[in-house]
N, C-alpha and C positions, 0 to 999 in steps of 0.2 A: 424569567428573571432578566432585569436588566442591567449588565454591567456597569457599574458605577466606576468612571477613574479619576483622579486628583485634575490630570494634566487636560485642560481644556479643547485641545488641538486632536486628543484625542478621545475626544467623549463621540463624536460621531461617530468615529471607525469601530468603537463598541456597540454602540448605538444599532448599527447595522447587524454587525456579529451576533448581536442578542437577538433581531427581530428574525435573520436566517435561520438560526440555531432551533426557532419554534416548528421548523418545516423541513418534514421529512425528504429525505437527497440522499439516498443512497445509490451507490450505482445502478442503473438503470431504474430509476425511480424518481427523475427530475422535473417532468412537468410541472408538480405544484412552484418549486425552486425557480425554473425556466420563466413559468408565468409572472411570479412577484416579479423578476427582475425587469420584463418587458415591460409590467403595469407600472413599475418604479421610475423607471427610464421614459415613460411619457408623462407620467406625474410632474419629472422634472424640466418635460419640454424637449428633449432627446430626440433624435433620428435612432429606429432600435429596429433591426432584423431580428427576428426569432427564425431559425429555418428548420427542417424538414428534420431534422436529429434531432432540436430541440437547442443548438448552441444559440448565444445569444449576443448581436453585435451592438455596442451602442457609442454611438460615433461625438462629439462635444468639439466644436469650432475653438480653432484656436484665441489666446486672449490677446488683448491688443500688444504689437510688437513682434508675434511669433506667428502671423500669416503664414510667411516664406519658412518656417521652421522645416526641418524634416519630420514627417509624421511620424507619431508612437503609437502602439501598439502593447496597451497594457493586458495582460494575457493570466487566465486562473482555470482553474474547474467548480464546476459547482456539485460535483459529487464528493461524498466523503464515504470511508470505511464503515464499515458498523460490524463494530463487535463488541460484544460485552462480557459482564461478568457471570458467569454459571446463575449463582444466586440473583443476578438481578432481572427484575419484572420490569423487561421493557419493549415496547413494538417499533422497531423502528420505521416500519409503513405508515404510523399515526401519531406518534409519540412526540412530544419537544422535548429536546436536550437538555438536561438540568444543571444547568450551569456553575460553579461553585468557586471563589475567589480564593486563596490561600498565600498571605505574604503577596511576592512577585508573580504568584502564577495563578493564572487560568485556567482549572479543570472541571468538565464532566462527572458525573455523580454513577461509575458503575458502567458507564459506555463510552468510546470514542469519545471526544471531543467536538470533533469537525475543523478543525483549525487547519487541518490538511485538508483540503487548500479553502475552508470558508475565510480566513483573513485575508490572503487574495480579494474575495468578492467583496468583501468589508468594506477594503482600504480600496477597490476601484468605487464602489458608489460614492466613496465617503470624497473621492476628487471628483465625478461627476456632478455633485451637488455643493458641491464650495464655491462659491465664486472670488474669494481672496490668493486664487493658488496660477501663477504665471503658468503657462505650458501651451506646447505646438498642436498643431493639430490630432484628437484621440482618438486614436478607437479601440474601444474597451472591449473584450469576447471574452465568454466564460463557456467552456465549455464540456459537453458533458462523458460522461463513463469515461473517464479519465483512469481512475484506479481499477478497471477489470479488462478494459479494452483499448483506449485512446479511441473508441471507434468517432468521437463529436471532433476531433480532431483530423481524423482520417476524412471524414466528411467535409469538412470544412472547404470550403469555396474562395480561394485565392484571392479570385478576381474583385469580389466584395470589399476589399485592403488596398486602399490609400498610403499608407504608411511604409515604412522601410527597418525602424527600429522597433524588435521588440524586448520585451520586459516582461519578463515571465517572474509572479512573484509565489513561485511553488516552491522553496528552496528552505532548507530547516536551519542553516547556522550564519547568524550575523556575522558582518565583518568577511562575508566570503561570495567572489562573484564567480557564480559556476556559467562554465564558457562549453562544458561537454556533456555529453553523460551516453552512457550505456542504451542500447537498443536491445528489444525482449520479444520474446513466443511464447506464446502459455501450448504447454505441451500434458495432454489427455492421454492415458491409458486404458483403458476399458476391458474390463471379463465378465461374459457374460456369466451369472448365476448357473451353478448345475446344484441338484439336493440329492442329498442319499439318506434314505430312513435309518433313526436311530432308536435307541429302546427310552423309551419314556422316563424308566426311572432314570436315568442321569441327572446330574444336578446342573444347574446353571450358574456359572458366576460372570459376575461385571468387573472386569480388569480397565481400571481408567488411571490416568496420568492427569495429576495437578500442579500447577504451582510453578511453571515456566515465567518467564518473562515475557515469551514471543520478542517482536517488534518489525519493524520494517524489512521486507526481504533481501530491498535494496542498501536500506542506510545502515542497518546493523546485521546483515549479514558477518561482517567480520568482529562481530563481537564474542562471535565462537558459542551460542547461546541454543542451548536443548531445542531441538524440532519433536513435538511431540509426537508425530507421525513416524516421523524414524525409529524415536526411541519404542514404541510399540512393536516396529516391525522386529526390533531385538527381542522385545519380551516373549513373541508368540515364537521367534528362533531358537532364544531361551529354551523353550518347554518344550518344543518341539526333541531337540537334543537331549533332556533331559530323560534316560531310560526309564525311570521309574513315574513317569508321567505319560498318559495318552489321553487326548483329547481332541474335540473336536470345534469347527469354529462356527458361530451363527454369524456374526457379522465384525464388521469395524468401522469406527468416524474417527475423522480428526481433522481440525481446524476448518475456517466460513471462508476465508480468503484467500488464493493463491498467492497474493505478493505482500499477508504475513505470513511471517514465520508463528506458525501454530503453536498454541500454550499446552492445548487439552488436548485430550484422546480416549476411545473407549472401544475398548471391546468383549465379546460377549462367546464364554467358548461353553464346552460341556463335558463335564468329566462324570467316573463313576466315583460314588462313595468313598468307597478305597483310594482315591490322589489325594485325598483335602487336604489334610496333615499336611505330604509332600509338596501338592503345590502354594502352602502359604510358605513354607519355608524357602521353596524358589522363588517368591517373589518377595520375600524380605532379603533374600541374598541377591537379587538383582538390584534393589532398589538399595543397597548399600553400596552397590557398584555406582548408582548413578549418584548419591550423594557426593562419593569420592569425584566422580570425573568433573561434575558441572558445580563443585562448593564455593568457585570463585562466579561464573558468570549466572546460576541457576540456583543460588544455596537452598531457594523452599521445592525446590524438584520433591516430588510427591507419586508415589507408585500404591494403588491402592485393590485387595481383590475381595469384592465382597459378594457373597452370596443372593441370590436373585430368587423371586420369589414365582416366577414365571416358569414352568414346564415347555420342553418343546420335544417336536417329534418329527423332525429334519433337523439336518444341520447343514453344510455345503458341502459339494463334497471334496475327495482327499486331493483331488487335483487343482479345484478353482483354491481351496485354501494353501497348496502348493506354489500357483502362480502368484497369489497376496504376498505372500513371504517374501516369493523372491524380488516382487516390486518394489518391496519395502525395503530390502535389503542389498540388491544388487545397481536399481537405478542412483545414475552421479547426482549428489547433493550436496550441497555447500558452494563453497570455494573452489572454482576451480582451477585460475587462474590469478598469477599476480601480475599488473602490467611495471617490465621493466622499465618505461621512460617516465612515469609518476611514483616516486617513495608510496607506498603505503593503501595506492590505488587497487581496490577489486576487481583485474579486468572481467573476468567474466563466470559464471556460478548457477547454480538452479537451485529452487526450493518449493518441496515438498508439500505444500501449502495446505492441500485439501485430498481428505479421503473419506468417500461417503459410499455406503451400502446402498444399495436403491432400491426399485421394485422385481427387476431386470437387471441388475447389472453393478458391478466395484467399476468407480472411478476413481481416481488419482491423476490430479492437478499440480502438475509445475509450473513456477514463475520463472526462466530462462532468461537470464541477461549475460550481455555482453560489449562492452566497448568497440571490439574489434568484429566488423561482421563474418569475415574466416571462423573465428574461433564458435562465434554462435553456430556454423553451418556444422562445423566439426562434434558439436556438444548435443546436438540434432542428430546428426547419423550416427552417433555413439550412441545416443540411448534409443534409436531405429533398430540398431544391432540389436541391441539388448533385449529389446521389447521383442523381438523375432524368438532369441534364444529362449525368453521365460515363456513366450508363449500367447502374449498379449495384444492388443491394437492398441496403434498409436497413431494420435492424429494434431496437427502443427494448426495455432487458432492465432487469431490478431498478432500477426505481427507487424514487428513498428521496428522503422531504421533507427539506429544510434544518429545522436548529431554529434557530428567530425568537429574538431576546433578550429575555428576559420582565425589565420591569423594576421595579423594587422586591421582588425576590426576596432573602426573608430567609434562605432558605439561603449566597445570593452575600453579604450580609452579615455571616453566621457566619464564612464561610471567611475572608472580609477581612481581618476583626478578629483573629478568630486567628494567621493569618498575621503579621498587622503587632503582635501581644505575641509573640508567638515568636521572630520575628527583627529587630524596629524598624522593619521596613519595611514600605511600602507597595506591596502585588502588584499586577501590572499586571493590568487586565481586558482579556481579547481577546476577538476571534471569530477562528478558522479558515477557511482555505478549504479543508483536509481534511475530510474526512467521517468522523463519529462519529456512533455509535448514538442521541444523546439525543435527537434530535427523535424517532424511532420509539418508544423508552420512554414518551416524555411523550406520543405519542398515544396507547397502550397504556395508563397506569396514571396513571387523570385526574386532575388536580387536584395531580400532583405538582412540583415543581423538580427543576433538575441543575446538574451547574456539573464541569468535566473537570479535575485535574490530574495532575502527573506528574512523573517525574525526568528530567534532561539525557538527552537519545538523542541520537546522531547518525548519519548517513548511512543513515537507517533504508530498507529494501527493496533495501541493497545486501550484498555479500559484507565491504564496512565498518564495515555497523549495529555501533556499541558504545555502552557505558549506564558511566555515571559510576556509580563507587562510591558516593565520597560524597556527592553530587546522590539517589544512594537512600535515603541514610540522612537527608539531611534531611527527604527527600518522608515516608519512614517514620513520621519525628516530627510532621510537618504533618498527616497524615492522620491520626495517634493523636490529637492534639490538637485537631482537629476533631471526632474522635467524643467526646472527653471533655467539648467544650463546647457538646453539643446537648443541650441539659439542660433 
């Protein structure tokens, strides 16, 4: 589908967004995405590095009058999330995105969107190929596994950057120029598989969790919003506690990505005859507990146990399902800090992201953020402790520095001023507790500034994610008017 919009200034930056949208870009799965962009970028005449990660640099000579400009540096990912809806039939290795108009917004049909961050890529081709749009010298990167690792980021080569200002446009709420944000670890558990024979006849039931919201681990972390991985680890504590209950576990999943917050969950245990009764009654009095708790952030929370038509003849045994529980229940999640010098800011939190049974082995994947780097290192050898005590390994994967707020930053005062002649107002300055690429640029490409904006998104990392039309078209105009006035 090709997005149709009224406003002509921005029928390109759809234009583009629809022809991305057809090409699968999931984290580490950018080449086909990588390639369009380089073929694009010579189509239009461009200088384009593609390098060894797969990022991709494409450089546009300044227009007449902005020679002497100081360079920009318009900066995105080109990977997106992919998650979808239980019921929906979709691949994201091969599949185009089904794109679907409603009112002011833009959504996906049952999966991600892509808008985190493919309107980034949009709206930089959509200024590489205008030639009516004043601006200094560019250079546009897009780069890749942004949402699992930063690693196209981490890779990134300095030296290749001309430029001094950048402009990251990864940022979900208009009207707001984010100057900080949060630095993160994805932190790994692992047990290995042990089995212990059990008697055949037992029954098998499939205990799954539906009807979360999930969302962003970093933007709606404080939204207070069901982790279905958590709430699992109650249910199996639940039963566990439950005397009149014994059972045993075959396995557990829950949620595709570490940095969302997971909607679903399933797991698969085995009792004898004799509990059935028992245990639907304890999972209809759990699931009335969680109506109660989440009626305001989660009202369709859903706890569901139904019977399996599968036999089995192991199940794990009582210690690796011991160490599950207590992973689930005893590792920090959520919130775990508030920063006292910003009202309302998350300094720093982990989430539960992902838990998968495997061939060999339970893993469990946190997404670990944190503003202040102490507090990250503290939130580390707390759950190093932890993981010693339940009994588990624990191992610390990509991590990436926070960017600090550099203050008296003349770029953050460009964008200010512009901002507030454009629309009469004055933009709010934030920091994030999401993780964006700018700290790793600025240790890359010295001496430079950043500063992140963006148009309205919402429910981003969910099958929800949609992007304001017109929230685009004013970010369109912001960003034009920002390159016009680095002069």
């Amino acid at each position: 589908m090709i997005v149709n919009v009224e406003d002509p200034k921005l029928q390109l930056v759809f234009k583009y967004f629809s022809e991305i949208s057809k090409i699968p870009r999931g984290s580490g799965n950018e080449k086909q995405i990588s390639d369009y962009l380089v073929n694009e970028a010579k189509r239009l005449g461009l200088e384009v590095i593609q390098d060894e990660t797969l990022n991709v640099i494409i450089k546009k000579p300044a227009t007449s009058g902005y020679e002497n400009s100081p360079g920009v540096i318009l900066q995105g990912h080109m990977d997106m999330v992919c998650e979808k809806n239980k019921d929906t039939v979709h691949d994201f290795t091969k599949d185009e995105i089904k794109l679907r108009v409603e009112d002011d917004y833009l959504y996906a049909t049952g999966t991600t969107l892509g808008a985190d961050n493919g309107i980034a890529v949009a709206m930089g081709l959509a200024i590489l190929a205008s030639d009516d749009i004043p601006h200094p010298p560019l250079e546009i990167v897009y780069t890749v596994n942004e949402e699992v690792s930063m690693i196209g980021a981490m890779k990134l080569d300095g030296s290749l950057f001309k430029g001094k200002y950048i402009i990251n446009v990864d940022s979900e709420e208009e009207g707001k120029i984010t100057v900080s944000c949060a630095g993160g670890v994805t932190v790994v558990l692992t047990i290995d598989k042990e089995y212990k024979e059990i008697d055949s006849s037992k029954i098998a039931y499939n205990i799954s969790i539906k009807g979360l919201q999930g969302g962003h681990s970093g933007m709606e972390i404080d939204k207070k919003r069901g982790n279905s991985n958590v709430l699992m680890g109650r249910v199996l504590s639940s039963l566990c506690k439950n005397a009149n209950i014994k059972y045993d576990l075959v396995s557990v999943q829950g949620g595709l990505k570490n940095n969302a917050i997971p909607r679903e969950a399933e797991s698969i245990i085995l009792i004898d005859s004799k509990y059935e009764e028992t245990l639907q009654k304890e999972i209809d009095n759990i699931l009335n507990i969680f109506k109660n708790e989440y009626k305001t952030s989660d009202p369709s929370v859903n706890l569901e146990c139904t019977k399996a038509e599968v036999t089995y003849s192991k199940a794990l045994s009582d210690d690796v399902k011991n160490k599950i529980i207590g992973a689930l229940n005893l590792m920090p999640r959520g919130i775990q800090t508030m920063s006292a010098d910003i009202e309302g800011l998350v300094e720093s939190s982990t989430n539960l992201g992902v838990v998968a049974t495997n061939d060999n082995d339970i893993k469990f994947e946190f997404a670990t953020r944190s503003s202040v780097k102490s507090l990250k290192e503290d939130l580390n050898n707390r759950m190093e402790l932890l993981s010693k005590f339940i009994g588990v390994k624990l191992d610390l994967e990509d991590d990436y520095p926070e960017w600090e707020y550099a203050k008296n930053s003349k770029l953050e005062k460009i964008c200010e001023g512009t901002y507030e002649e454009l629309t009469g107002k004055k933009p709010e300055i934030v920091a994030l507790h999401a993780g964006l690429e700018c700290g790793l640029l600025i240790d890359a490409i010295k001496g430079a500034e950043a500063v992140s904006i963006g148009p309205n998104l919402f429910d981003v990392h969910t099958p929800n994610e949609h992007l304001s039309i017109s929230s685009t078209g004013r970010t369109w105009d912001y960003l034009v008017a920002i390159l016009k006035d680095i002069k």
